[in-house]
N, C-alpha and C positions, 0 to 999 in steps of 0.2 A: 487456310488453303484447303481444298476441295481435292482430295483423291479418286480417281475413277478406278473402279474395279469388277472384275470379272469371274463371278462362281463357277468353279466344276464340282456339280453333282448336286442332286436336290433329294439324293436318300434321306434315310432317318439322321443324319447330324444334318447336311446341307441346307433341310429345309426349313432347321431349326438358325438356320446362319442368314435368312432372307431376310426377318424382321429387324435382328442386330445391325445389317450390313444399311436397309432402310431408315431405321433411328439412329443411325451413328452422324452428329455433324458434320462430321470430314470425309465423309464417304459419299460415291454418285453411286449406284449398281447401272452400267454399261450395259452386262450382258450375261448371260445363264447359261452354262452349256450344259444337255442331259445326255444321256447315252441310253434311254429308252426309247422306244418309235413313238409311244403311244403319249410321251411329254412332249416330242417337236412339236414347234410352234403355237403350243399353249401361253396365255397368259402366266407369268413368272408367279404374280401373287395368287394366284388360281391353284397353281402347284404348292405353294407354302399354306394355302389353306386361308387367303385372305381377300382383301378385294382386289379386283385388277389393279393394275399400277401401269398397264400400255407396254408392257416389254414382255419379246415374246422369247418363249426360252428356243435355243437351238440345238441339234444332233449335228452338225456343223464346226469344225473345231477350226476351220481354215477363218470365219466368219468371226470367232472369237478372237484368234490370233490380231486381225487386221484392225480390231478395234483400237489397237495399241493403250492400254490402259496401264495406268500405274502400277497395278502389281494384279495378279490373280490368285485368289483365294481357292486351295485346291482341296475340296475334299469329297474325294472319286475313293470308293469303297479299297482299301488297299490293305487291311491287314492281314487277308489270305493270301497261303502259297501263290494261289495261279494269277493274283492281280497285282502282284507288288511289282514285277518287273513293269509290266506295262503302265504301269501310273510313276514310277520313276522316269522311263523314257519318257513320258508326259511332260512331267516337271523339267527335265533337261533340255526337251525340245524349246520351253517356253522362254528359259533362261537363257539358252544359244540363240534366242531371238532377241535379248537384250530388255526382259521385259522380267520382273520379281514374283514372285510366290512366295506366298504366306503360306500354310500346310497344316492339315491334320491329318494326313492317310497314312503317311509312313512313318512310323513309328519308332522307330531306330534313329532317324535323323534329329530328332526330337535332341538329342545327343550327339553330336557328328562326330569327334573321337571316338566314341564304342561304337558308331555303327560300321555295319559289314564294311571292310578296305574297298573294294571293287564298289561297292556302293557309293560309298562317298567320296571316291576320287572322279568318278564320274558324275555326282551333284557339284563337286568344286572344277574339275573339267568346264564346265556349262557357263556355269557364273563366270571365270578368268574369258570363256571364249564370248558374252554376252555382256562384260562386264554389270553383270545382275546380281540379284540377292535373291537366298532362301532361306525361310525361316520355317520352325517348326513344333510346335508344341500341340498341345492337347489336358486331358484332366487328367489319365491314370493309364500307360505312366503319363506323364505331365505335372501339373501345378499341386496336384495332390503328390507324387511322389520328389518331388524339389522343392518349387515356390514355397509354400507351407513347411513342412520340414525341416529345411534352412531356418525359416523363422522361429521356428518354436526351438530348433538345435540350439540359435543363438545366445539360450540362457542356461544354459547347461554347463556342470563343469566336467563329466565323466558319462561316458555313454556305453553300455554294456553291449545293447542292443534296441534297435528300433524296427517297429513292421508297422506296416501301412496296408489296410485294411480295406478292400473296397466290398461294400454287403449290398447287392440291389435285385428286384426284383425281374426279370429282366423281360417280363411278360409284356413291358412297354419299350423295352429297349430297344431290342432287334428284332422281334416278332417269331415269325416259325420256325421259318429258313435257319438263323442262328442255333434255336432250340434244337433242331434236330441234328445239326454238327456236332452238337455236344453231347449228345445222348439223352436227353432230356424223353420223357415215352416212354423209352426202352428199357427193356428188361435190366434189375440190376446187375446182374452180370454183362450184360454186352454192353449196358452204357457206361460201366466201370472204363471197358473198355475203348469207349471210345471218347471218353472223359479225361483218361490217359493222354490219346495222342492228342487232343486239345491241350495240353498242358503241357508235351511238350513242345508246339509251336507255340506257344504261350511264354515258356522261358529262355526261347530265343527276342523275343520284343520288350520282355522286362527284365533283361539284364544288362542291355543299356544304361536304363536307369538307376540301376545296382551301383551298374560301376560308377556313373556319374555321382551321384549322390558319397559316395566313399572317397572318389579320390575329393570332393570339396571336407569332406571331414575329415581326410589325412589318413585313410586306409588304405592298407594293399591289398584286395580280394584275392586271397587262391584259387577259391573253387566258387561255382553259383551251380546250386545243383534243386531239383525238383524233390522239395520237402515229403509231400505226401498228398494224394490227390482220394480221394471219397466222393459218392455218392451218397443221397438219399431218398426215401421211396416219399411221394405225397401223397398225404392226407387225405387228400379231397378231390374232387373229378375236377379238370382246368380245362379251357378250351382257350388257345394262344394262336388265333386265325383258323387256318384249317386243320390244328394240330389238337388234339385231345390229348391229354396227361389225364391216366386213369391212375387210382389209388395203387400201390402196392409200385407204380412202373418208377422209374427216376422222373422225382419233381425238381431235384436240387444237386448241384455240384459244389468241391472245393475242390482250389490246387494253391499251394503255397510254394514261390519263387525262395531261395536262402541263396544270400551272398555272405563266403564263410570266411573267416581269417581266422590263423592261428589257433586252428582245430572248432573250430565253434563258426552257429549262425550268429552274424552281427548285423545283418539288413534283409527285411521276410515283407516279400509285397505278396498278398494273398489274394484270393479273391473267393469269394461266398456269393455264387449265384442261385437262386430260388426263382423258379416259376408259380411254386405255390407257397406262401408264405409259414406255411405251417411246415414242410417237411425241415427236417434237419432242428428240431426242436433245441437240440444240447450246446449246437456251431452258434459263434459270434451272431449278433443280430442287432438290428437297432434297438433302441431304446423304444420305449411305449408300442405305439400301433405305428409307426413308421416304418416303411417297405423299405430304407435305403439310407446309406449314410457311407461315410467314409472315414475312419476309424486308425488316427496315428498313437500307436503306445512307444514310449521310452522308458528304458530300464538303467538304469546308473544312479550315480549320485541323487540325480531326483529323477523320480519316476511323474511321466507324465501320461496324463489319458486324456482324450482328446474326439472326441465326436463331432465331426462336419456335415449338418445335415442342409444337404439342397434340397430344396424344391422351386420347381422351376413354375413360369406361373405365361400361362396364354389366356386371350381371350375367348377361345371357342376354341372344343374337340377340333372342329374340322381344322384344326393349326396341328394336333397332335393324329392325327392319323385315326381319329375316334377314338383314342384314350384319354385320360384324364387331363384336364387343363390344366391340372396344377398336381406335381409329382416330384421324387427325391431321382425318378427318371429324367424325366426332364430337364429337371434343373443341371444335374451330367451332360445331357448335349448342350444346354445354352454352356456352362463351363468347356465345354470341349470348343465351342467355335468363336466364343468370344474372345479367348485369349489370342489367337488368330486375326481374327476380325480388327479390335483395338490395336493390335500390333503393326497395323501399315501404315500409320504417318509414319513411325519409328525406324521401320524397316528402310520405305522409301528414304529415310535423310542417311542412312548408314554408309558406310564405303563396302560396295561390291564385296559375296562371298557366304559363306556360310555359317546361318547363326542357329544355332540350338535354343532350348529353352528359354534358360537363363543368360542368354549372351546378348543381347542387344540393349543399349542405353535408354532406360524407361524414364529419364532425370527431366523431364518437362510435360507438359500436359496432358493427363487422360483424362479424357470425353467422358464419363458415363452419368452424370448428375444432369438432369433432364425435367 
């Protein structure tokens, strides 16, 4: 059976979701909604950086609505303060039209029992009045902090503590705009501080995860509290689009999420971001010359170490925005959108409502051997 579907958003994951959504057998792409001017009515594979394909993206959201397609694939930039509301109403509107979304924007949903009350009674609102489904995952949190996890947990007899570790460069990831939210430039002292307030919108999206991940392992979280957050000055002059990172400024951030029981951290999703690969010499890091990996340890009865290196692999720059065709970047957004992606025959067969990560029945066929 043939699913028709419909992308919102062609930023840096979306447009990594045009070739998956194209090579997937069970998938048509209907239609592309953008929310820039300067994408309306572009060729779709023009915007992903390929060759035409005859479909032309739109700023038009009524256009996409009407297409009535099996479910919409939604990933419209939404893990900032000012755009999560308005890409929730998005997702709600589409489900009170009786019509499903698959998701990577919102973060929290990824999890629908820890995500915010008022959030999620208004995604399940949607579904009951549209008799729809939404689903929601992503890589971190997502399949790195469950899917995986889960499986390696599975052989364990005693667990002390597990942290999940994302290390990447991110000079290919989100470009400037991200880098200078985070301090990234700036002097060490004011990007301390504003490395800070990153971290803690950061521990409202990954404690979700916290909690989901504990209560499948039979914990009760007391507290999730903001371990400890650092910068570091780079090495070396960078240039991240219009951004310059000069030596001595912040090339590199941490911040470590802890979900604590019974006086102690028992679950630590971190993250170690670098724009220059050299600052932060002493912090986690991949192995060899590798920019990126993601990095699960367990402490208990047996201790496990665990290095998950993506790289992701395109056939031309112009697929990656002029960076590398082949990156442990990359490979993060194809994991960010494929889990998405592959999950709509699944979704579509499911009965109406709301499914998080790990909740939807994966017990019959997935496509990706080609």
């Amino acid at each position: 059976m043939t699913y028709r579907v419909a992308l919102w958003g062609t930023g840096w994951a979306g447009r990594q979701a045009i070739p998956g959504i194209l090579e997937h057998p069970d998938l048509e792409l209907a239609g592309t909604y953008v929310t820039s001017p300067d994408k309306d009515g572009r060729d779709v594979g023009e915007l992903a950086g390929i060759s035409p394909i005859g479909l032309l993206a739109t700023s038009d959201a009524d256009r996409i609505m009407d297409l009535g397609v099996d479910c919409h694939l939604v990933m419209l930039l939404g893990h900032r303060p000012r755009t999560v509301a308005a890409v929730v109403d998005r997702i709600c509107a589409i489900l009170e039209a009786g019509q499903n979304v698959s998701q990577t924007s919102i973060v929290p949903l990824y999890y629908p029992k820890y995500a915010p009350v008022a959030m999620r009674e208004q995604v399940e609102a949607a579904c009951r009045s549209g008799g729809s489904r939404c689903y929601g995952t992503g890589v971190f949190p997502g399949v790195m902090s469950d899917v995986i996890p889960m499986a390696l947990l599975a052989g364990c007899e005693r667990v002390d503590r597990i942290r999940i570790t994302e290390m990447l460069n991110y000079l290919e990831y989100y470009g400037a705009d991200e880098a200078r939210l985070s301090g990234i430039g700036d002097s060490l002292e004011s990007g301390l501080e504003r490395a800070r307030r990153v971290a803690a919108g950061t521990k409202d999206l990954v404690s979700a995860a916290i909690l989901h991940l504990a209560e499948r392992l039979g914990v009760q979280i007391d507290e999730i509290r903001t371990g400890g957050v650092d910068v570091a000055p780079a090495q070396q002059r960078v240039q991240v689009e219009s951004l310059i990172i000069e030596p001595g400024t912040v090339g590199a951030v941490r911040h470590i999420t802890e979900g604590h029981a019974g006086g102690r951290s028992v679950i630590e999703l971190q993250f170690v971001t670098r724009y220059d690969n050299a600052a932060g010499p002493d912090w986690p890091a991949p192995e060899g010359s590798r920019t990126g990996c993601y990095r699960i340890e367990v402490e208990g009865s047996l201790s496990i170490g665990c290095d998950l290196n993506l790289v992701g692999h395109r056939k031309s720059s112009t697929q990656t925005r002029g960076f590398a065709s082949e990156s442990p970047q990359l490979g993060a957004y194809i994991m960010t959108t494929a889990p998405a992606i592959n999950a709509v025959p699944f979704l579509c067969e499911a009965e109406p409502g709301l499914y998080g990560s790990m909740d939807l029945d994966r017990g019959h066929d997935l496509h990706v051997i080609r």
